[in-house]
matplotlib code that plots the C-alpha trace (Angstrom):
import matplotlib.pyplot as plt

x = [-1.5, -2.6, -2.1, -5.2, -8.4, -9.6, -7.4, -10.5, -11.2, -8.4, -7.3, -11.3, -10.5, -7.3, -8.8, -11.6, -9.5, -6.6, -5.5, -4.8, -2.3, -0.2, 2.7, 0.8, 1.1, -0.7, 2.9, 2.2, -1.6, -0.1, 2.4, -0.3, -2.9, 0.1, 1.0, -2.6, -3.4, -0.4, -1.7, -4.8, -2.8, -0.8, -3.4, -4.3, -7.7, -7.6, -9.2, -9.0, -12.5, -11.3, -8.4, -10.5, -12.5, -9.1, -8.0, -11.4, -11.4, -8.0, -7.7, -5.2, -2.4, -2.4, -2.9, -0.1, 2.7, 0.7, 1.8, 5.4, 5.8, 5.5, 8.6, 9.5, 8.7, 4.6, 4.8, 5.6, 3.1, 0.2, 1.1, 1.0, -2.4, -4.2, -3.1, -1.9, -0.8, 1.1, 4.5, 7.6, 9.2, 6.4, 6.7, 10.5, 11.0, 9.6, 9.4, 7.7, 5.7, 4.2, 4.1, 1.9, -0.4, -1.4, -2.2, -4.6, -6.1, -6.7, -8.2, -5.3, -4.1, -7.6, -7.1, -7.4, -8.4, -7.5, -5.0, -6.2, -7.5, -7.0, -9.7, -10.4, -9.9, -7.4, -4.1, -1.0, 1.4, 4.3, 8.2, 10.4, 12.8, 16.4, 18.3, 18.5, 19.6, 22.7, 24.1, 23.7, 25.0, 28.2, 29.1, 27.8, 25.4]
y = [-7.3, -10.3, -13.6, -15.0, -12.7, -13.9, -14.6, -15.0, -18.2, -19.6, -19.5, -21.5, -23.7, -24.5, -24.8, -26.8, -29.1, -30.0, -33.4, -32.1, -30.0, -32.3, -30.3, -27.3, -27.1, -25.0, -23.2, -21.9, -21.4, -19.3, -17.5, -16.5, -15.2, -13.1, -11.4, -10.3, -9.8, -7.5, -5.8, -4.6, -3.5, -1.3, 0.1, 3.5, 4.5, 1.6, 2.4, 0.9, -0.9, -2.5, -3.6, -5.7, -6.7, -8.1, -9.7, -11.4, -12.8, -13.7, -15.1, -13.9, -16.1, -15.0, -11.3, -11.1, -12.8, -10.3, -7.4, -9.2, -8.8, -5.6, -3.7, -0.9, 1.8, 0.7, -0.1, 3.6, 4.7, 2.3, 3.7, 7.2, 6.4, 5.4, 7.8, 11.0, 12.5, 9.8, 10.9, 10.5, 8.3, 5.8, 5.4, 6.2, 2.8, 0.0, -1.9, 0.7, 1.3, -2.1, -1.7, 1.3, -0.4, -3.5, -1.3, 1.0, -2.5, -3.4, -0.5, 0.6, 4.0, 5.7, 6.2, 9.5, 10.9, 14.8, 16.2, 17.4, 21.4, 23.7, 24.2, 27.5, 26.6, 29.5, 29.2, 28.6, 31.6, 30.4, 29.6, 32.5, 30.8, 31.8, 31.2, 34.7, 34.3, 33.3, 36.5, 36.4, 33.3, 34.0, 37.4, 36.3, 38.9]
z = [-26.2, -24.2, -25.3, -24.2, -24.3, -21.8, -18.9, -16.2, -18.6, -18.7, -14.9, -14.4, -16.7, -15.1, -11.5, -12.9, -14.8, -12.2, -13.3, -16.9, -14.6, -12.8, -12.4, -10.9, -7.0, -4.8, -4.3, -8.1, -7.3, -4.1, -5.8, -8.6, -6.0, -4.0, -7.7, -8.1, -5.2, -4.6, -8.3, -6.5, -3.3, -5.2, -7.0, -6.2, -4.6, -2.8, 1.0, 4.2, 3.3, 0.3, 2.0, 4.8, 2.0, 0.1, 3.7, 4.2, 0.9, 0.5, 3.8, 6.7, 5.7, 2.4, 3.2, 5.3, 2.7, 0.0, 2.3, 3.3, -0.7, -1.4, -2.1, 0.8, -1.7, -2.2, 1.3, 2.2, -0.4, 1.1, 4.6, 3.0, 1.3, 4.1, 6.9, 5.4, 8.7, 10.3, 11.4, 9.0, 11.8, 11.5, 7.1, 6.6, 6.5, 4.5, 7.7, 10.0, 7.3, 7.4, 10.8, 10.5, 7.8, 10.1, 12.5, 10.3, 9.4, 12.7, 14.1, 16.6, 14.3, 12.8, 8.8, 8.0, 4.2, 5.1, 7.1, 10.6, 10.5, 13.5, 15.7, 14.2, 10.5, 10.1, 8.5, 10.2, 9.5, 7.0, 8.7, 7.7, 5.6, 7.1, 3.9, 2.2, -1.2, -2.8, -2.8, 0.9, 1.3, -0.4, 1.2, 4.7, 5.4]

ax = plt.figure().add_subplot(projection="3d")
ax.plot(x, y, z, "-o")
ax.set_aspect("equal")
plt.show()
């Protein structure tokens, strides 16, 4: 339960009534936009639209210490979430991750929503999977 129904009130008021607030900085006002702003980022659904929309109104500065945030882990699911067939060497990491996500902003890495078919839309033939069974594996057969 939220203390205050209405939150969205409360934050105006605030803003609209700075000198009542003396002790609030813009380091706190920062620090507040980065924690909902990072909110939204981690929500799922989010697209690469919505994420440019985010940067543009947020600003650059603030984007990038929104992303600098995250934790590795919703870094790696962001990179997943906007390009689901990028190599495992590019989101293994939190860092290449993040790597990989500034680029799908930018342009450089196009964000795809389904993996890439074959050219003739057939299946790909399952690997044979060389382990044969326990039994086998214990009397080496």
């Amino acid at each position: 339960m939220a203390l205050i129904p209405d939150g969205r009130a409360a934050l105006s008021a605030i803003l609209a009534h700075e000198t009542q607030f003396p002790r609030v900085k813009d380091s706190d006002l920062s620090a507040a936009a980065i924690k909902l702003a990072r909110k939204q980022i981690i929500a799922a659904g989010l697209t690469r639209d919505d994420l440019l929309q985010l940067k543009a109104t947020l600003g650059d500065d603030m984007f990038e210490k929104t992303l600098d945030s995250l934790t590795p882990y919703h870094v790696k699911l962001l990179a997943r979430r906007l390009d689901k067939t990028a190599a495992e060497i590019e989101v293994n990491t939190g860092s290449s991750a993040l790597s990989h996500v500034r680029k799908v902003l930018t342009g450089d890495v196009a964000p795809s929503d389904t993996p890439a078919a074959s050219a003739d839309d057939t299946p790909a033939a399952p690997k044979k999977n060389k382990y044969l069974g326990r039994k086998a594996f214990r009397t080496g057969r």
